[in-house]
C-alpha positions in Angstrom: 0.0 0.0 0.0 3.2 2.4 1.0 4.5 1.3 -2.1 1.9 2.3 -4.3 1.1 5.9 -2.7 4.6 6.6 -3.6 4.2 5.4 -6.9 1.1 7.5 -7.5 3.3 10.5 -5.8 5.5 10.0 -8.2 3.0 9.9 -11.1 1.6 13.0 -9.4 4.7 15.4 -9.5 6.0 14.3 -13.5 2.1 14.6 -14.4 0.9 17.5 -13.2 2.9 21.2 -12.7 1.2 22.1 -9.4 2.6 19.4 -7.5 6.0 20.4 -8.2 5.2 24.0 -6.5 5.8 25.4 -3.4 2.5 26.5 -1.6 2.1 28.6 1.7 0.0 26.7 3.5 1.8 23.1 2.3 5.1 24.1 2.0 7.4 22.1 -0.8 4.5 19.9 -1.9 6.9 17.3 -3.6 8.0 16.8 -0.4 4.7 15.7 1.0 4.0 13.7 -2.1 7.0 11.7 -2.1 8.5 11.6 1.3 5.8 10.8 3.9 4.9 7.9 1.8 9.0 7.0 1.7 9.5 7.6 5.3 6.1 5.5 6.3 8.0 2.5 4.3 10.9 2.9 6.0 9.8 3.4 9.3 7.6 -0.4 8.3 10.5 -1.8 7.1 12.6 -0.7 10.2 9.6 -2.2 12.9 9.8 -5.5 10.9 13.5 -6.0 11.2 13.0 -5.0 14.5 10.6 -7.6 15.3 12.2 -10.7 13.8 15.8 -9.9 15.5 13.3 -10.2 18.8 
């Protein structure tokens, strides 16, 4: 699921121009796009090698 919301973030920011702006309220919007998605798999992948070392 992680995987494919940072796929479709992806898609998102080469597809459309106003997801590669910078907005007040949202700040660098690529940066929500992309990178929650990327940290939310990370932080996954980190709590599942953290639970099969235990």
């Amino acid at each position: 699921m992680v995987l494919a919301l940072m796929f479709l973030a992806a898609v998102a920011m080469l597809s459309l121009p106003q997801a590669r702006a910078a907005s007040a309220t949202f700040g660098w919007l690529p940066l929500w796009l992309a990178g929650l998605p990327a940290t939310a798999w990370l932080a996954l992948a980190v709590a599942r090698r953290r639970a099969a070392a235990a």
